[in-house]
N, C-alpha and C positions, 0 to 999 in steps of 0.2 A: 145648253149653252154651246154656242161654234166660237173659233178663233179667228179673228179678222187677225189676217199676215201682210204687213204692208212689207214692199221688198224694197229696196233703194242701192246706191252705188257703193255709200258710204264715204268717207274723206278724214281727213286727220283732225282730231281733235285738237291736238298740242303739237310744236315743231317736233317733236321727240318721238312722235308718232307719223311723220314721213316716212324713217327709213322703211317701219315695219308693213307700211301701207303703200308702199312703193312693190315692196319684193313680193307683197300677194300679186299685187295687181301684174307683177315680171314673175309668177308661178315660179316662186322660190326661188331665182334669180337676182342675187344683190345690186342694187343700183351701183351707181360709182357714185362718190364724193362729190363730183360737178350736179350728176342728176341731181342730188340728194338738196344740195344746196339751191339748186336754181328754184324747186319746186316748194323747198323751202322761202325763198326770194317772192314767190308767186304770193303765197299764204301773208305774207307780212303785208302785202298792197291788202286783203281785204281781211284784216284783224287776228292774222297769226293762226287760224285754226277755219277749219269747214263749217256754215250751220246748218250742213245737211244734214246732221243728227239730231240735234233739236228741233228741227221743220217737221223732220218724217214724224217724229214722236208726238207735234202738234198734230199733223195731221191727223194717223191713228186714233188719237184719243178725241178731236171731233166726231170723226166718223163714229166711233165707237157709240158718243152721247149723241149723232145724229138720229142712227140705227135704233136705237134706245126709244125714242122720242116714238118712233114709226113701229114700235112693236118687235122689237127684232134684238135676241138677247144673244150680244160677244163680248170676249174678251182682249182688248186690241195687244197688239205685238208686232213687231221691225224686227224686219233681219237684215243686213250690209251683207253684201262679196265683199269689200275690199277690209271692211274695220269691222271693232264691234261694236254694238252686238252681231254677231257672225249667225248667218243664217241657219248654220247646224248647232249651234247655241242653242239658239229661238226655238228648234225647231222639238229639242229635247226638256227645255223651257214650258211648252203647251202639252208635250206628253205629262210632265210632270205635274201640272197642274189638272190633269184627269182629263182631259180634251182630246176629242177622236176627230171633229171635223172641223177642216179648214176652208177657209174663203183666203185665198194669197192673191195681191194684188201688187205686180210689178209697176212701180211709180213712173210710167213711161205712157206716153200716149200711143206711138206707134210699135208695128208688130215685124218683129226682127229674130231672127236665129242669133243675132248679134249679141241682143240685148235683152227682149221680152227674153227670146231663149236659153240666153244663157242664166237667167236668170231661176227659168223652169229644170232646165239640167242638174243645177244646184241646188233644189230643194228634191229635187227626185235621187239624186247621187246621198245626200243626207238621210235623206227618209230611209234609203235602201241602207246605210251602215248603221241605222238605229235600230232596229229589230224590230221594235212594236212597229204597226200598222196605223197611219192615219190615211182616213180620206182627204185630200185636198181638191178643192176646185179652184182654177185658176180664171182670172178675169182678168180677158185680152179685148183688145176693137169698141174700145169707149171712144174713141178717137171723133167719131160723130155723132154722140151721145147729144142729143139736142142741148140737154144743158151745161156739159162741158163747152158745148160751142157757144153758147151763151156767156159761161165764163169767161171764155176768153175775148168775146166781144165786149163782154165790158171793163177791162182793162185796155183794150185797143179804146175806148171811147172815154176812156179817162184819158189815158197816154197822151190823144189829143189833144185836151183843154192845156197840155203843157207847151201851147206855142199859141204865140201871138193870134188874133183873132183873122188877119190876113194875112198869117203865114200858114194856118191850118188849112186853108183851100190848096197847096200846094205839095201838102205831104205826102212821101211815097213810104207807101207800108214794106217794110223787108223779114217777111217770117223767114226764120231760121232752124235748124235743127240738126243735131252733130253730126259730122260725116263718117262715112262706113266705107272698107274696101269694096269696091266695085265688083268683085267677083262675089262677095256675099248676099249683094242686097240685088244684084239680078236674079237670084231664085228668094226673094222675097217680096213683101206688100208693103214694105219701109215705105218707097217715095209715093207710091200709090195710096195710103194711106195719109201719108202730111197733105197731100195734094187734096185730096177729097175732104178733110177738115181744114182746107183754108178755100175750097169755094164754098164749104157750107156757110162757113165763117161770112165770106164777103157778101152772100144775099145778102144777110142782114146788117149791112152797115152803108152807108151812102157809099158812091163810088168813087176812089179814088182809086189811081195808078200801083200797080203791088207786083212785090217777085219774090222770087224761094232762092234761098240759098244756105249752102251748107259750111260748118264750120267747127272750130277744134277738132280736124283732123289728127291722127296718128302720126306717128315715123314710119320708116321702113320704107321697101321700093314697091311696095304695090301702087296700084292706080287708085286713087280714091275718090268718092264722086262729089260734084261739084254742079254750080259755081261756086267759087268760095267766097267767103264775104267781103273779100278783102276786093278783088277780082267786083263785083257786083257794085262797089261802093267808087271803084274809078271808070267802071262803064255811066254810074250814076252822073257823077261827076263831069266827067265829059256830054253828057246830055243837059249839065249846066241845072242840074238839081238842088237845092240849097235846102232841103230841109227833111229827113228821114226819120219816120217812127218805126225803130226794129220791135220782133213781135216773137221772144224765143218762144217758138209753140211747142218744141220737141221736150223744153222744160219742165217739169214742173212746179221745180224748188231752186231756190236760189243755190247758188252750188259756186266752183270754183271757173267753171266757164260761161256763167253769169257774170258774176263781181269783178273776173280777172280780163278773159275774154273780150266778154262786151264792154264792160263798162269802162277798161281803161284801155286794152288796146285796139278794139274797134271805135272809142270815141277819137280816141289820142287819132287814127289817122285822120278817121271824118275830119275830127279840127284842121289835120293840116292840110286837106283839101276845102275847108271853107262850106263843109258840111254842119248843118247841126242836127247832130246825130241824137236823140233819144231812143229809149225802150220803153217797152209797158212792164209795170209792176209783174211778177213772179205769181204765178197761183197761189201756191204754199197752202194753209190755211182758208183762204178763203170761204164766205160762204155758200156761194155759188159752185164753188168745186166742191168742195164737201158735199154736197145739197148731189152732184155729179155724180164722184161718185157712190152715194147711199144709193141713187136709183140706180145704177150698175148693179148692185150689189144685190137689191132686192129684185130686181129683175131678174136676174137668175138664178135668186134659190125659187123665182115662183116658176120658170120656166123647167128647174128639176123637179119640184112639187108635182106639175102638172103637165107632162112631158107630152 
């Protein structure tokens, strides 16, 4: 038996759980009382707590019974950077449970030092303060996986049916996916990778009008890349647009720049530009993503089987 490792961001469970998931994420730097509260403030708009801990754990444990079904015997498991389960938890968690090999799967589509990597650093930084030895393989660039682009065409083609019959001829699609400082993702395949799964994406969907833009940016005075959506939404706008289906593709779980983000301060402006701004449904669960990625998964233990 292997360990399937799903990795994710993590989020606060309960308001009580801000502050300590604020000063991971500020590397043991305490928030102030304003942070604390405003992110606070954030959480109360979409039910007081994150469900990116109960999504990842859905997902795992599909995959788990997907994997199962296809002949392939794991034991699922989530690790968080920012909350727990803490990924050096999890990681002494599958030791203890007699488990040498891993399959870890960063919940991210695209491939980033940012993001995929930091997420690699931190099971490799854990592994190396645990002493025992595991093999992990990691699974990166599903991002064009036939059937993840599948999945996500068929949330864009639900997303649709959510506007009128001749308002749906006029929709402009806006994939999205969070923005990185500009001096990171130029030695990276971040926007070169969103970009190649959103023209694999549009083959297969009739043609409508579409643009990338990126969004939940950071602080600080770095330069960070863009358009941003905000920015993208009054270019729309002045092109006299009335109708936009966003498409977070950088997503894969409903999370706090889903529900907070999108859904109420990127609608809230659309509205007051005279936009009507919708999204497609979040992966999550699904079973076409699942279905995703189990073929990732089995893909490359045949491709290590049979090198």
């Amino acid at each position: 038996m292997r360990a399937l490792l799903l990795l994710a961001f993590g989020g606060p469970r309960t308001p009580d759980e801000v502050e300590p998931f604020l000063t991971r994420l500020f590397r043991g730097r305490k928030p102030s009382p304003e942070q604390i509260e405003r992110v606070k403030g954030r959480y109360c708009f979409i039910g007081g707590c994150s469900p990116l801990l109960e999504i990842t754990l859905a997902q795992a444990e599909a995959l788990e019974r997907k994997l199962s079904e296809d002949g392939y015997l794991f034991k699922s498991y989530i690790g968080m950077r920012y909350n727990a389960p803490l990924i050096e938890d999890t990681l002494k968690e599958i030791l203890g449970d007699g488990l040498h090999e891993v399959i870890a799967i960063p919940m991210t589509p695209f491939r980033s030092r940012a993001i995929t990597g930091a997420y690699i650093e931190e099971v490799r930084r854990a592994q190396h303060g645990g002493g025992e030895t595991l093999k992990i393989t990691f699974l990166e660039g599903w991002h064009v996986h036939p059937v993840f682009i599948e999945a996500v065409r068929e949330k864009i083609r639900e997303g649709l049916l959510g506007f009128d019959p001749d308002a749906r001829k006029r929709v402009h699609l806006l994939f999205t996916a969070h923005s990185l400082p500009r001096s990171i993702v130029e030695k990276d395949p971040y926007v070169q990778d969103m970009e190649a799964s959103v023209s694999e994406i549009m083959k297969g969907l009739d043609p409508f009008p579409w643009r990338i833009a990126f969004q939940s940016k950071g602080g600080g005075p770095e330069e960070w890349i863009g358009p941003e959506v905000e920015r993208v939404l009054e270019d729309l706008e002045s092109q006299k647009v009335k109708e936009v289906l966003l498409v977070p593709i950088g997503f894969v779980s409903d999370h706090i720049e889903i529900l907070y983000d999108i859904d109420i301060l990127f609608r809230r402006k659309a509205e007051s530009m005279g936009i009507l701004l919708k999204r497609t449904r979040s992966l999550n669960a699904s079973e076409r993503f699942i279905e995703a990625l189990a073929c990732a998964v089995e893909e490359t233990l045949n491709d290590s089987e049979n090198p």
